[in-house]
C-alpha positions in Angstrom: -57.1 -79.2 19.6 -60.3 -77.3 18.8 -60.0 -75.1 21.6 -57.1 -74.5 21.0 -57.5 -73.0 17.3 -60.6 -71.6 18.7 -58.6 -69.1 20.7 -55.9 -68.6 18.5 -58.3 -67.4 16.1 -59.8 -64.9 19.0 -56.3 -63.6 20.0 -55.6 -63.1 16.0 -59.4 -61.2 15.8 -57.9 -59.3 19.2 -54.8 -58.2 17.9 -56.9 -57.2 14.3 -58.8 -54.9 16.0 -56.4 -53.6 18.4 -54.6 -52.6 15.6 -57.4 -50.7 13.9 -58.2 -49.3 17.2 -54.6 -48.3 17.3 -54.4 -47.0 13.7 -58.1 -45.2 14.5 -56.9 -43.4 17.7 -53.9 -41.9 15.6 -56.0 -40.9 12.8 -57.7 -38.6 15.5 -54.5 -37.4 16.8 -53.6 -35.9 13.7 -57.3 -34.4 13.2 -57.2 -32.8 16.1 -53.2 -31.5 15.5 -54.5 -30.1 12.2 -57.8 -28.8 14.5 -55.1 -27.2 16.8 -53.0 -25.8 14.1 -56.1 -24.0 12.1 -58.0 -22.5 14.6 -56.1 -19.7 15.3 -55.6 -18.9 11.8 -59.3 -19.5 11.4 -59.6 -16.8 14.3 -58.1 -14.6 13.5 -59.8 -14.5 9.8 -62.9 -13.8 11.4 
């Protein structure tokens, strides 16, 4: 019984930071969009 709760609450802390790690990696992906999108403006400023 124990072990059993033991791992549900690892798969739980898994699937917790999965998420983040999910949520994290798209958060980049729209950085480096914006990144993408303003450099050449930012180029051809300068």
């Amino acid at each position: 019984m124990f072990w059993h709760e033991e791992r549900s609450s690892v798969s739980a802390t898994i699937n917790i930071a999965s998420f983040l790690l999910i949520n994290k990696m798209k958060a980049i992906n729209r950085l480096f969009d914006d990144l993408k999108l303003a450099l050449p403006r930012f180029s051809a400023k300068v």
